[in-house]
C-alpha positions as CSV (number, residue, x, y, z in Angstrom):
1,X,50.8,15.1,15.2
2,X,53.7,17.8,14.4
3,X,52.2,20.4,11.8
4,X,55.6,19.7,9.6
5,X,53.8,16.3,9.4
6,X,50.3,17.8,8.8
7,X,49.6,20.5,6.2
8,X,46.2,21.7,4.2
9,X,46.3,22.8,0.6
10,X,44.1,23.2,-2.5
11,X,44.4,19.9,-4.6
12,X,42.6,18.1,-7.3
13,X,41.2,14.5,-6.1
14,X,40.1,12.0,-7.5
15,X,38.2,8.8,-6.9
16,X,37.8,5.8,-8.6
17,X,35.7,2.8,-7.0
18,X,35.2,-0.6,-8.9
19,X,31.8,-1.3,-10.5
20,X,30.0,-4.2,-8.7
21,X,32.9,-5.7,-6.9
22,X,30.8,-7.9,-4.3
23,X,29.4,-9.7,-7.7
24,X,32.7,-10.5,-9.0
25,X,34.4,-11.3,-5.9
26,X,31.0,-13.9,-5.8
27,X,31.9,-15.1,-9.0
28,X,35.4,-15.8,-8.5
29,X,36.9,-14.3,-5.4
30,X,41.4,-15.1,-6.3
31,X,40.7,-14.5,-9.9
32,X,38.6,-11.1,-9.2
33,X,41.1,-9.5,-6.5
34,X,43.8,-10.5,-9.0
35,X,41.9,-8.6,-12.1
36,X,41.5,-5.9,-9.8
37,X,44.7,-5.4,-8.4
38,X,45.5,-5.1,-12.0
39,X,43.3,-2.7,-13.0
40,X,44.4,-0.1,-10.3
41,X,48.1,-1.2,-11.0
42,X,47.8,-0.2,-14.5
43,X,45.9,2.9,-13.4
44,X,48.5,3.8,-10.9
45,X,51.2,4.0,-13.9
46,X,48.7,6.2,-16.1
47,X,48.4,8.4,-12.7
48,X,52.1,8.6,-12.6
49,X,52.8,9.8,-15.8
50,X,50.4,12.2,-15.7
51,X,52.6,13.5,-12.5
52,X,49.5,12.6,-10.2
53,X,50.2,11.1,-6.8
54,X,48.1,7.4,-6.2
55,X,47.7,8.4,-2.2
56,X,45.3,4.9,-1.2
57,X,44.2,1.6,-2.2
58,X,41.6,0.4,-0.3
59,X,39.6,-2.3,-1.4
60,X,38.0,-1.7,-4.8
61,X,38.5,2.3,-4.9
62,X,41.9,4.6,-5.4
63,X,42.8,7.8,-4.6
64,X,45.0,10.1,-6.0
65,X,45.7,14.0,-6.2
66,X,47.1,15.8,-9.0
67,X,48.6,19.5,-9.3
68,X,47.0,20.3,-12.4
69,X,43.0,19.6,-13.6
70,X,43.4,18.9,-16.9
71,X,45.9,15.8,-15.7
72,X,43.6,14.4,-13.8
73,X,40.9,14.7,-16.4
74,X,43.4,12.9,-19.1
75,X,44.6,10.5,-16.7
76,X,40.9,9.2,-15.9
77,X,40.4,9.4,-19.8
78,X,43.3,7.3,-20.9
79,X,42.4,4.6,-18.2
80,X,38.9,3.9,-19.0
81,X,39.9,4.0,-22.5
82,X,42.5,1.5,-22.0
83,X,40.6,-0.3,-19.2
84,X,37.8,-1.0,-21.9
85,X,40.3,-2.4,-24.4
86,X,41.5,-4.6,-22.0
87,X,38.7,-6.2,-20.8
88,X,37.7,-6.5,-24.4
89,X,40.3,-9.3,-24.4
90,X,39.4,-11.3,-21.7
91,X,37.1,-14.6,-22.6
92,X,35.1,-14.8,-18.6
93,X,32.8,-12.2,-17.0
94,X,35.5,-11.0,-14.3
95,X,36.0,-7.9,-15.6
96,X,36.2,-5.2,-13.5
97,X,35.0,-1.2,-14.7
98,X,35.4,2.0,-12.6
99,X,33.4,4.9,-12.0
100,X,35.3,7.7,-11.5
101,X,35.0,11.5,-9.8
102,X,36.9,14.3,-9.8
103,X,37.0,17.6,-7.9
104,X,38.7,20.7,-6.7
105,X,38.9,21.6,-3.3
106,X,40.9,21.7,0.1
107,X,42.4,18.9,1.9
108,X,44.7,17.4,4.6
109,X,47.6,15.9,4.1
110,X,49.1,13.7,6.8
111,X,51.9,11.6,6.1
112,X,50.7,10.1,2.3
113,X,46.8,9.8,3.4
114,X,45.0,12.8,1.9
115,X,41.0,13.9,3.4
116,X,39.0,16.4,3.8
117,X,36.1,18.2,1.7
118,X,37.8,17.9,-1.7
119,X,38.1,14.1,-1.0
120,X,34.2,13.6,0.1
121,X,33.0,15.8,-3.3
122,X,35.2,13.6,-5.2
123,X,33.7,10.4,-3.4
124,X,30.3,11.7,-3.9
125,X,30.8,12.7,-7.7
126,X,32.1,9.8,-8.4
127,X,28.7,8.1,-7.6
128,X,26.9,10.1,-10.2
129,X,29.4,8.5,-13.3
130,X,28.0,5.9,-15.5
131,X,30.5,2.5,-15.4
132,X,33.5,3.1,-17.5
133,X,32.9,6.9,-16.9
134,X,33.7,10.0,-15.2
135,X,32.3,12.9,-13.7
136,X,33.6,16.1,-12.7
137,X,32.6,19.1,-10.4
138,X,31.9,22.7,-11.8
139,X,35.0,24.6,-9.8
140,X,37.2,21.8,-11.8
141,X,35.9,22.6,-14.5
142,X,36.5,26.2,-14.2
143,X,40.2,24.9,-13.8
144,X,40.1,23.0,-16.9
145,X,42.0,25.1,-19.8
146,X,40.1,26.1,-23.0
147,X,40.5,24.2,-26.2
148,X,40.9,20.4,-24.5
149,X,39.5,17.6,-26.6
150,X,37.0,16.8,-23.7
151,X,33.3,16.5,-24.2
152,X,31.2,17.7,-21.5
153,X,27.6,16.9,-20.4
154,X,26.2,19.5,-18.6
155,X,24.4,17.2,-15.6
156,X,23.2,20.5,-13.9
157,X,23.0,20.8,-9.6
158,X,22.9,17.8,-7.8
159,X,22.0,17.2,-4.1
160,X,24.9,15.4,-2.8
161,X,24.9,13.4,0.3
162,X,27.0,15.7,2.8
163,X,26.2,18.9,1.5
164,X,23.4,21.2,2.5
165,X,23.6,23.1,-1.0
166,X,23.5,21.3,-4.3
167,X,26.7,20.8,-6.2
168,X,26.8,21.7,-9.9
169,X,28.1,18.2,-12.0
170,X,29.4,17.4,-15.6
171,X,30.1,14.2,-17.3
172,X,33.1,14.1,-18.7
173,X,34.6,11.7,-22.4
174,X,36.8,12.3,-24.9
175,X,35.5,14.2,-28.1
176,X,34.9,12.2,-30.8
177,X,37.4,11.6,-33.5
178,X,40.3,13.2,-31.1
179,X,42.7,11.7,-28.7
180,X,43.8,12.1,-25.0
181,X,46.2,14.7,-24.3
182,X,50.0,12.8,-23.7
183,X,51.5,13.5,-20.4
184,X,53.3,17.0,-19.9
185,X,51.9,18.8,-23.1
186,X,51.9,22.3,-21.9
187,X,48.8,24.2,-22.3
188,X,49.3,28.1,-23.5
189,X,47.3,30.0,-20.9
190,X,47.3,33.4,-20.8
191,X,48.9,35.2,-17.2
192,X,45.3,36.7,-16.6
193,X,43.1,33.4,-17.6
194,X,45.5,31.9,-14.9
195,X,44.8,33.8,-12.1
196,X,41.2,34.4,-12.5
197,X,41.3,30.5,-12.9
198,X,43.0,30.5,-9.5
199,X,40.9,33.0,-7.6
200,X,38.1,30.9,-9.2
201,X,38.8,27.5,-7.7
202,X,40.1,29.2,-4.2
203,X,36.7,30.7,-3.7
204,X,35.2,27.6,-4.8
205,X,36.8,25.4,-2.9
206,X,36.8,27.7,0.2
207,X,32.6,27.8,-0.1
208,X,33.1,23.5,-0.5
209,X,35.2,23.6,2.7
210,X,32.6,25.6,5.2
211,X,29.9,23.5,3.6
212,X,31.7,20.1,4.5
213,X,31.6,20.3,8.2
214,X,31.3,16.7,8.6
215,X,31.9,13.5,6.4
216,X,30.4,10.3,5.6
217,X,31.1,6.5,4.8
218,X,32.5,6.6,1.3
219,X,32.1,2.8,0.5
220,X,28.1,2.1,-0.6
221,X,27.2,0.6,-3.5
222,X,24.0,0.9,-5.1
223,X,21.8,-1.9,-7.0
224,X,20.7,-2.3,-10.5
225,X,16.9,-2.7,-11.5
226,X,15.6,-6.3,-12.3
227,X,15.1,-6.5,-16.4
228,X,11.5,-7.3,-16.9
229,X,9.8,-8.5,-19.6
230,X,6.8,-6.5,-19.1
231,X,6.2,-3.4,-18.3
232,X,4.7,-2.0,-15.3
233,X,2.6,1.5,-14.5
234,X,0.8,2.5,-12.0
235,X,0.6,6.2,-12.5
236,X,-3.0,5.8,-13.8
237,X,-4.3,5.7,-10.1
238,X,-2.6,7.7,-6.8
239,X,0.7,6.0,-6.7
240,X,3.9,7.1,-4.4
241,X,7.5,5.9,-3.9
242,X,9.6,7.5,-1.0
243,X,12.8,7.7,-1.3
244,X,15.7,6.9,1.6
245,X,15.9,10.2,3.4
246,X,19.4,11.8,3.4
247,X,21.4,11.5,6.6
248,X,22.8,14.7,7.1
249,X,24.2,13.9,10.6
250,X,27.7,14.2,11.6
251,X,27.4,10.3,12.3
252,X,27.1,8.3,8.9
253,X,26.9,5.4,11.0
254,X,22.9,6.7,11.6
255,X,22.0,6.0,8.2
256,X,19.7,3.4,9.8
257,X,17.7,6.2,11.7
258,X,17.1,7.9,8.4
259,X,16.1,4.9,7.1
260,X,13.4,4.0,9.5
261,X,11.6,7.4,9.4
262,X,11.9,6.7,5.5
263,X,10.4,3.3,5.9
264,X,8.0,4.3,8.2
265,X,6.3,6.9,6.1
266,X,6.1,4.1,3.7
267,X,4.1,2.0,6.4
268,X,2.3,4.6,7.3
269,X,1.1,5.2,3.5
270,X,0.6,1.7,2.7
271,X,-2.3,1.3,4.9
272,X,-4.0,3.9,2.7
273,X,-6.4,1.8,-0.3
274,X,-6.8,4.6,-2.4
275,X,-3.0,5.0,-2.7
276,X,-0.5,2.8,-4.0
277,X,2.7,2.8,-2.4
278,X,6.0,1.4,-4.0
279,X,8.1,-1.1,-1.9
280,X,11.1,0.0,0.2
281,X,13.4,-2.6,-1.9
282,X,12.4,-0.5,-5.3
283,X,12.4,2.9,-3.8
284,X,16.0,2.8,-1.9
285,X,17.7,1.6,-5.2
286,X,17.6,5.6,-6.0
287,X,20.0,6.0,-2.8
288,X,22.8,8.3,-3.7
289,X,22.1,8.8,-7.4
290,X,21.3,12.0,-10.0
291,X,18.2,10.4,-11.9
292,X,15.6,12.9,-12.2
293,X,12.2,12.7,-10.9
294,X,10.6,12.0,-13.9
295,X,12.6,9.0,-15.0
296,X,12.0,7.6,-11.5
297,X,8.3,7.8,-11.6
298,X,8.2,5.8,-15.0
299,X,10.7,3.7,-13.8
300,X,8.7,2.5,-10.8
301,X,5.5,3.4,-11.9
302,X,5.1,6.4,-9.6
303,X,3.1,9.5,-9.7
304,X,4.7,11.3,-7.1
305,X,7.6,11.1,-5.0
306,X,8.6,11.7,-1.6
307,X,12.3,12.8,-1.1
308,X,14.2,14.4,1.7
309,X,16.8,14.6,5.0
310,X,17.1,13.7,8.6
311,X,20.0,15.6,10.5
312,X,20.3,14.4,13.9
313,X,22.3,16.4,16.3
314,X,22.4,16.1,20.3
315,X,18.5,15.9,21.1
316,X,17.4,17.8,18.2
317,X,16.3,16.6,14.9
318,X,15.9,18.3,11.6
319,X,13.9,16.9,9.3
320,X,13.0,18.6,5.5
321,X,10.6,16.8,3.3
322,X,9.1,17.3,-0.4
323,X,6.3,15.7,-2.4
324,X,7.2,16.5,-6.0
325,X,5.2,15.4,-9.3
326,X,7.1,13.2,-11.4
327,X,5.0,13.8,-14.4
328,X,6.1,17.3,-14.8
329,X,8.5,18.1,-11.8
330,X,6.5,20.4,-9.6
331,X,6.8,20.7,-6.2
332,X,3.4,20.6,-4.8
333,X,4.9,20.5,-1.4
334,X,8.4,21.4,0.9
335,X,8.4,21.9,4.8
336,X,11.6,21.6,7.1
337,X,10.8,20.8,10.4
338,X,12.8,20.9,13.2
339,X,11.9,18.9,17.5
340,X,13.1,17.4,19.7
341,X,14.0,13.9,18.8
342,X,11.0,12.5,21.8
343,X,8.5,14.6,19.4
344,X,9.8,12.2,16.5
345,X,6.6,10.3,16.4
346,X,4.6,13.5,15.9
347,X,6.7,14.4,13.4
348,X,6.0,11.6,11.4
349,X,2.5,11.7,11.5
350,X,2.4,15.3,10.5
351,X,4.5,14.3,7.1
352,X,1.8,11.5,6.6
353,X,-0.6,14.1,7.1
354,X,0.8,16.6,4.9
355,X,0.8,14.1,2.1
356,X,-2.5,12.8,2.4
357,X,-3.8,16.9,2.6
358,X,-1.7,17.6,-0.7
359,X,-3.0,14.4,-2.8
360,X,-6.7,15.1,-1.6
361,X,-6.7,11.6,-0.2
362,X,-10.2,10.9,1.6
363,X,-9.5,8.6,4.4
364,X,-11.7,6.0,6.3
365,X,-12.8,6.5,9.4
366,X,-10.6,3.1,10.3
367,X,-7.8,4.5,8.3
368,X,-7.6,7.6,10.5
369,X,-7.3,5.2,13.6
370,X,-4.9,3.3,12.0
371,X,-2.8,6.4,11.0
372,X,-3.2,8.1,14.5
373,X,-1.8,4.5,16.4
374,X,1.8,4.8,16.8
375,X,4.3,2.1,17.6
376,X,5.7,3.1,20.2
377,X,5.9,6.8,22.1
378,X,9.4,5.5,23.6
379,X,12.1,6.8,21.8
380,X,14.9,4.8,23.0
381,X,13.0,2.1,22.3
382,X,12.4,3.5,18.8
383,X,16.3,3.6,18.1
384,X,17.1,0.5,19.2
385,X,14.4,-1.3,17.2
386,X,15.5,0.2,14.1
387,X,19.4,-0.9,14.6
388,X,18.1,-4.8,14.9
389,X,16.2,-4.2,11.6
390,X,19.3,-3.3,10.0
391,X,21.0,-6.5,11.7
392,X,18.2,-9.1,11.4
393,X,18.4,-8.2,7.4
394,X,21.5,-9.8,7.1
395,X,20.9,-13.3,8.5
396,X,24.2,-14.6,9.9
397,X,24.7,-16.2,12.6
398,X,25.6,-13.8,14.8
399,X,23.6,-11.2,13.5
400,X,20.5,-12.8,14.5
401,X,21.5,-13.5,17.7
402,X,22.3,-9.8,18.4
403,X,19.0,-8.7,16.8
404,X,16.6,-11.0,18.9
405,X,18.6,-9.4,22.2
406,X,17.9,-5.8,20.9
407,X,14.3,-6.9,20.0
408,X,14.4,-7.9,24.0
409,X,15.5,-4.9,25.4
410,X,13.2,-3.1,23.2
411,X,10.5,-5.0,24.6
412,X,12.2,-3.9,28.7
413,X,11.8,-0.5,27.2
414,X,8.0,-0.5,26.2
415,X,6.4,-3.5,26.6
416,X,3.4,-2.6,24.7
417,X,5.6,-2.1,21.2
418,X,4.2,-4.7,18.8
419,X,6.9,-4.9,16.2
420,X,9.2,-5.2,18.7
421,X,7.6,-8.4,19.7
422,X,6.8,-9.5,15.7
423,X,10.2,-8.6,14.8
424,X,11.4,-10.8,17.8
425,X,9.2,-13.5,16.0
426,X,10.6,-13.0,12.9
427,X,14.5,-13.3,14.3
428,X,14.1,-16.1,16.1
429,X,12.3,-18.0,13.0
430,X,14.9,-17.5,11.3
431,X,17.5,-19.0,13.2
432,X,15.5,-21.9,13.6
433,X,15.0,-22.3,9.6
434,X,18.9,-21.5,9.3
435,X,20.0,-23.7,11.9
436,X,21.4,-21.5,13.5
437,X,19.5,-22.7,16.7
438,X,21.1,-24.8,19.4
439,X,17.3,-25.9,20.7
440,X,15.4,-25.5,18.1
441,X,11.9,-26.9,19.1
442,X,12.1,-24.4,22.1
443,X,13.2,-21.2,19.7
444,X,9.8,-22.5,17.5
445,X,7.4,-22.4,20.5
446,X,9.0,-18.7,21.5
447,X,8.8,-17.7,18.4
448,X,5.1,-18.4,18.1
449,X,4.5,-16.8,21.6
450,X,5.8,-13.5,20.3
451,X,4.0,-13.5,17.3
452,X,0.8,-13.8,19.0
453,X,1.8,-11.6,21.9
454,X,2.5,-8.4,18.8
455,X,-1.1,-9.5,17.1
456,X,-2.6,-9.2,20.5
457,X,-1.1,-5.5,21.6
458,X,-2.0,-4.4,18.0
459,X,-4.4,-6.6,15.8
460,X,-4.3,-3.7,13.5
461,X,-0.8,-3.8,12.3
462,X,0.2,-5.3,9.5
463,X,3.9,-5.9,10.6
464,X,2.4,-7.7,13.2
465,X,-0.2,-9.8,11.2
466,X,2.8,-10.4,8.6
467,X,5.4,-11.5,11.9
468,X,2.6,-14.3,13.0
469,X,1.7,-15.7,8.9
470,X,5.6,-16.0,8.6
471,X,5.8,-18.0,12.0
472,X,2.7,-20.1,11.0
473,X,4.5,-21.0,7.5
474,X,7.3,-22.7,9.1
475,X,5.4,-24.6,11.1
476,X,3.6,-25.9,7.9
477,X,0.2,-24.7,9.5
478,X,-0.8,-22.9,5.9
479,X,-4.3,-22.1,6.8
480,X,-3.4,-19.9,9.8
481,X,-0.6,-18.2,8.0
482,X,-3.0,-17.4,5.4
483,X,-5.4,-15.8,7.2
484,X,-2.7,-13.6,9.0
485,X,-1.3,-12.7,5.8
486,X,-4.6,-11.5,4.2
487,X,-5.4,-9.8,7.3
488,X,-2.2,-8.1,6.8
489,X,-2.5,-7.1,2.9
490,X,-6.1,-5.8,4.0
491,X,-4.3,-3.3,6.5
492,X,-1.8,-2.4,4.2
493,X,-3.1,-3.0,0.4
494,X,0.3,-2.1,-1.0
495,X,2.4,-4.3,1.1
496,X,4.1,-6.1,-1.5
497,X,6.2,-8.5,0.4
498,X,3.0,-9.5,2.2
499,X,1.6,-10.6,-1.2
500,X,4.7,-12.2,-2.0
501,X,4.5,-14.5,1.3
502,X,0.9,-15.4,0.0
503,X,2.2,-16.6,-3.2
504,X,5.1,-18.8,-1.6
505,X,2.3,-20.3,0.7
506,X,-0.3,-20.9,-2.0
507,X,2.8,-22.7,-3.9
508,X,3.3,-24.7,-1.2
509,X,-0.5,-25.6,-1.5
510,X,-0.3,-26.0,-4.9
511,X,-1.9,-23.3,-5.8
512,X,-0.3,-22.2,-8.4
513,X,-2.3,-19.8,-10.5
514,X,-3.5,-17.9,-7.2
515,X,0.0,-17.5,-6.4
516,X,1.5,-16.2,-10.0
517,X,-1.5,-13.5,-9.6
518,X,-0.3,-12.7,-5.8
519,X,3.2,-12.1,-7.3
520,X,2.6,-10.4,-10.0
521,X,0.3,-7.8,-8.1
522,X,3.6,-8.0,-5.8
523,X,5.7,-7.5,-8.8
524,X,3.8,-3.9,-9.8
525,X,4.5,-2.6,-6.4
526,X,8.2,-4.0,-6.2
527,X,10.1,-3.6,-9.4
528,X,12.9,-4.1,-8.0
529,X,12.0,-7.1,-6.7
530,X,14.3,-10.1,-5.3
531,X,15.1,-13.3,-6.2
532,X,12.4,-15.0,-4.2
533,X,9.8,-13.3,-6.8
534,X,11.3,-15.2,-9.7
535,X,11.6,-18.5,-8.0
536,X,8.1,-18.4,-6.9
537,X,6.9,-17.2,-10.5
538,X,9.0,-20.3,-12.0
539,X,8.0,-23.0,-9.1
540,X,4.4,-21.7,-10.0
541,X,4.9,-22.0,-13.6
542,X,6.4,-25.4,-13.2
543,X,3.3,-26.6,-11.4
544,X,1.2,-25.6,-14.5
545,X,3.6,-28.1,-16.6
546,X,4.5,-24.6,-18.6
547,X,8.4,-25.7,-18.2
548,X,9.6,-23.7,-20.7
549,X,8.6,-20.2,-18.4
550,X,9.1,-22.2,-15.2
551,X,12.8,-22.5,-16.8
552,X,13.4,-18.6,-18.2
553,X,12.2,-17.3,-14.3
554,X,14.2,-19.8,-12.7
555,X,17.6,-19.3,-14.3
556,X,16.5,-14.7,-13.7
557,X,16.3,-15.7,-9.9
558,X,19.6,-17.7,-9.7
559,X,21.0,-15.1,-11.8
560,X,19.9,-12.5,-8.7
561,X,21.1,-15.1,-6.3
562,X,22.9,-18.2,-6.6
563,X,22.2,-19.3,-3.2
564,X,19.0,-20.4,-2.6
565,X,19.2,-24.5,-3.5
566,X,15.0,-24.5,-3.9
567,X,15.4,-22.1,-7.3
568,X,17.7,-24.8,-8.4
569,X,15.6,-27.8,-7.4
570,X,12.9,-26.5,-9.3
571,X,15.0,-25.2,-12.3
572,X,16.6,-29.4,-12.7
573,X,13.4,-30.9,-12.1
574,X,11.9,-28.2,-15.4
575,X,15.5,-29.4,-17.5
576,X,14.2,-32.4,-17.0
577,X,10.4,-32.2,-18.4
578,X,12.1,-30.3,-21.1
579,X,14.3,-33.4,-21.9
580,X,17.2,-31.2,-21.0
581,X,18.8,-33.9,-19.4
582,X,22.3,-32.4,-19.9
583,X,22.0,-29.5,-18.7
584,X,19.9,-30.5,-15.9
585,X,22.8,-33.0,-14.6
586,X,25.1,-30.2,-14.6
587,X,22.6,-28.2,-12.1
588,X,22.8,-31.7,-10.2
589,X,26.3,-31.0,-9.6
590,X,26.5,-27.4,-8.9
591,X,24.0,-28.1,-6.0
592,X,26.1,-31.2,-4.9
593,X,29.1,-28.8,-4.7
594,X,27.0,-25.7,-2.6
595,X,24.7,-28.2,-0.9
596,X,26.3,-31.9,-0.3
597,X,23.9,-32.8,1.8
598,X,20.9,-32.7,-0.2
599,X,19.3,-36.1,-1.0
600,X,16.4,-37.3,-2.4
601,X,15.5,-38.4,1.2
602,X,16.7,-35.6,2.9
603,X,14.7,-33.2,0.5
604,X,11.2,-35.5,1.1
605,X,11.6,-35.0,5.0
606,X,12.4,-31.0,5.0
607,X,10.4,-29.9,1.3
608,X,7.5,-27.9,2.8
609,X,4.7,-28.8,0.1
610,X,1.3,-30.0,1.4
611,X,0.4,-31.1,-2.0
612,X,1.6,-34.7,-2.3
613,X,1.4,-35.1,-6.1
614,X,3.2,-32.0,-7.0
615,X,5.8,-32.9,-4.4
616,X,6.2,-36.6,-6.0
617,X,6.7,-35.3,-9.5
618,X,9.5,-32.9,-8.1
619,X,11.4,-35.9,-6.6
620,X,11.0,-37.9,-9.6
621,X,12.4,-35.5,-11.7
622,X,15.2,-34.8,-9.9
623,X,16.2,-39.0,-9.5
624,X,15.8,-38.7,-13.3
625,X,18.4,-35.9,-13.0
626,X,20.6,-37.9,-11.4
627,X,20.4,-36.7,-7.9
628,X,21.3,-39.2,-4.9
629,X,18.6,-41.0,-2.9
């Protein structure tokens, strides 16, 4: 590129993403793109006035660079302001709100696409603001003239993805009973407040720049904690949550090798009774976010907490790690390590270790076995497994497909790695119970063999033991899937998706008040617990004939996930008991429109429910509904 086309400079950026976009885009994808395109159409004008520059749309965020601090400050002001009064108006739930960051610092400019450090901090900042809100840095702050109308909440440092030093934050809203500053009011700054405001920001932003030597994927979203209608502790006994390691590599697309030494310190932990260890699903919501350590351990019931970063570079790997008390915020420990990436596995263990030596944990003689096996000594292998985790999550089609290959060449790689051949189990299930099969009866019987093939490398694991109970549940053989899956809770007593699995089984059985116990002990160790824990709370409930909670959980888990047609088959057939025959013909028809093939015949062939009378009232409620036979 010619350097008349490329330039660097000090600018003020700032980012705005939309709050939630993948929910309303769910809800109502012409009408949310439309309200959205809107919103950053009306912000674009408030940019412009406040002589700002809108440099990108992409998606549901905005960038823009302004001259001057306090514009962009007024500028984000005036649009949520205005942004709230207009949604005010509107009579549906597509509303869209932004978060919004601002910062000071260097960038490149090519053409009319801005990036560089000040565009990450503003990224990351923008992360920390509340919906509706705005956050700032400190150097912009510094830039900010004295006497504005702006209220400022001191948020203090904050580790930001990116950055190897913590960045000092503020929220930002207008004070109360005063009004945004109108475009091009000039400020009265005296000659020397300007230039030591100057010099300020320079070295600021210079100190930004040498710190951001590499940059990361901008677009994640994080998730919002399940409302609950009790509350949940465990802080009176040894309880844990580890959060999602930072990746600190040059590569953001590695996030999934942070992950997996995250997750498998959480494995590793969970097969410890005398320690209760939160679930990956609750502990990962804190991904990219300011909430103090405190407020996390009484939000997921958590004495202490695990937090830290994996920075990956050629064959080296640097990993720092700290077990802090969220009671009253001491560190009781902090260790940076740093191997070669084949001495990863050693690594690990000596974290677990440290842990266990810092809470005085006593450990079995078959705990210490259990902690000393390690999956596999193969790190290739390692890497590979944990990018077909990543894509096995996400169920599509061809995601599967390219998982259960990966799982193979794993397996090529070490042959004696057990999840590799439960995960393998796992992936091909699930294309079976998708249809996403093209021999299905042959994918079942492989499925099976795998299963049994990871139990038999490692009977000890409870990935493994969990791999074959989910294998033995789709084949409707109950008793062997429960055995594997209390074989695996007793390996790994806070493995909450295991008790989870026990509760959909013992549904299934008709067991009903064994499985609203399994969940609820599920529930303590997942707060942030999926969709699947309400619909098997509600199916449970509605076996009981108490339709009235059957209902409430029912509706929470299509709420989470509108999806899944058996939360809805339950929640018509509990209308219906209710004499809520209105409402539960207009559930008919929302499941006619997802799910057109469903039919009281088709459900009788495919419902997995071994008891006969609780499967007959279902049916019968739903033909009182007014479902097809």
């Amino acid at each position: 590129m010619d350097k008349d086309q490329l330039s660097r400079k000090l600018a003020v950026i700032l980012h705005a993403d939309v709050v939630g976009s993948t929910s309303l885009v769910q809800q109502n994808e012409a009408l949310a793109h439309e309200r959205i395109k809107g919103a950053f159409d009306r912000f674009s004008e408030i940019i412009s006035s406040y002589s700002g520059i809108t440099r990108e749309l992409r998606g549901d965020a905005l960038l823009a660079e302004f001259d001057r601090a306090s514009d962009a400050v007024s500028a984000a002001l005036a649009f949520q302001i205005s942004n709230r009064d207009f949604n005010s108006t509107l009579k549906d739930d597509i509303q869209p709100s932004l978060r919004i960051g601002v910062s000071l610092g260097e960038v490149i400019v090519a053409d009319n696409t801005i990036t560089g450090a000040g565009v990450v901090l503003a990224q990351r900042v923008e992360q920390l603001a509340d919906p509706d809100g705005l956050c700032i840095t400190a150097a912009l702050h510094e830039a900010l003239p004295r006497h504005m109308p702006f209220e400022l909440d001191d948020l203090g440092e904050q580790v930001l993805k990116g950055f190897d030093d913590p960045v000092h934050v503020y929220r930002v809203s207008i004070t109360s009973g005063q009004s945004i500053p109108p475009p091009e009011q000039n400020y009265k700054i005296s000659p020397s407040s300007r230039r030591w405001q100057v010099v300020t920001s320079a070295i600021v932003a210079l100190v930004i720049a040498i710190l951001l030597s590499y940059f990361f994927a901008p677009w994640e979203h994080g998730t919002q904690k399940a409302q609950v209608d009790t509350a949940v502790t465990l802080v009176d006994k040894l309880s844990i949550a580890v959060l999602p390691f930072d990746n600190m590599s040059d590569d953001p697309n590695t996030d999934y090798f942070s992950d997996g030494i995250s997750e498998d310190i959480i494995t590793d932990l969970s097969q410890l009774k005398n320690l209760a260890v939160i679930a990956r699903n609750s502990s990962f919501t804190y991904r990219n976010t300011s909430t103090k350590v405190q407020d996390i351990g009484k939000d997921l019931g958590a004495k202490y907490l695990l937090e830290g970063s994996v920075r990956k570079a050629g064959n080296r790997v640097r990993i720092t790690a700290q077990l802090i008390d969220t009671v009253n915020g001491h560190h009781l420990w902090a260790e940076r390590f740093d191997r070669d990436l084949t001495e990863i596995f050693v690594l690990q263990d000596e974290i677990t270790e440290k842990i266990v030596s810092a809470l005085s944990i006593q450990l079995s003689g078959d705990e210490q076995q259990q902690l000393a096996k390690n999956a596999t000594n193969n790190f290739e292998a390692y890497d590979y497994f944990l990018q077909a985790q990543i894509l096995s999550a996400r169920f599509t089609k061809e995601d599967l497909i390219e998982a259960a290959q990966i799982y193979r060449n794993v397996i090529e790689l070490d042959p004696g790695f057990a999840r590799a051949y439960g995960a393998l189990a796992i992936a091909l299930t699930r294309q079976v119970v998708l249809g996403y099969s093209d021999s299905p009866a042959e994918t079942k019987e492989r499925s099976l063999e795998m299963a049994h093939k990871a139990v038999a490398i490692n009977p000890d694991s409870p990935q493994a033991q969990w791999a074959l109970g989910y294998v033995y549940m789709y084949r409707n053989q109950f008793d062997n899937a429960i055995k594997a899956l209390k074989r695996s809770v007793s390996l790994s007593p806070s493995y909450a998706d295991g008790y989870a699995m026990l509760a959909l089984i013992n549904n299934n059985l008709g067991h009903a008040e064994e499985a609203i116990r399994l969940i609820n002990k599920g529930m303590k160790l997942n707060p942030y617990y999926s969709w699947d824990y309400l619909y098997n709370l509600g199916r449970a409930y509605y076996a009981l004939g108490e339709y009235q909670k059957a209902t409430e959980h029912l509706q929470q888990a299509l709420e989470r996930n509108a999806a899944p047609r058996a939360a809805r088959l339950f929640l018509i057939a509990s209308l219906v008991q209710l004499e809520r025959l209105e409402d539960s013909e207009w559930e008919v028809m929302q499941l006619e429109i997802s799910n057109p093939e469903v039919t009281l015949s088709h459900l009788n062939n495919v419902l997995v429910i071994a008891d006969t009378e609780l499967l007959n009232r279902l049916i019968d409620d739903l033909r009182s509904a007014g479902m097809a036979e």
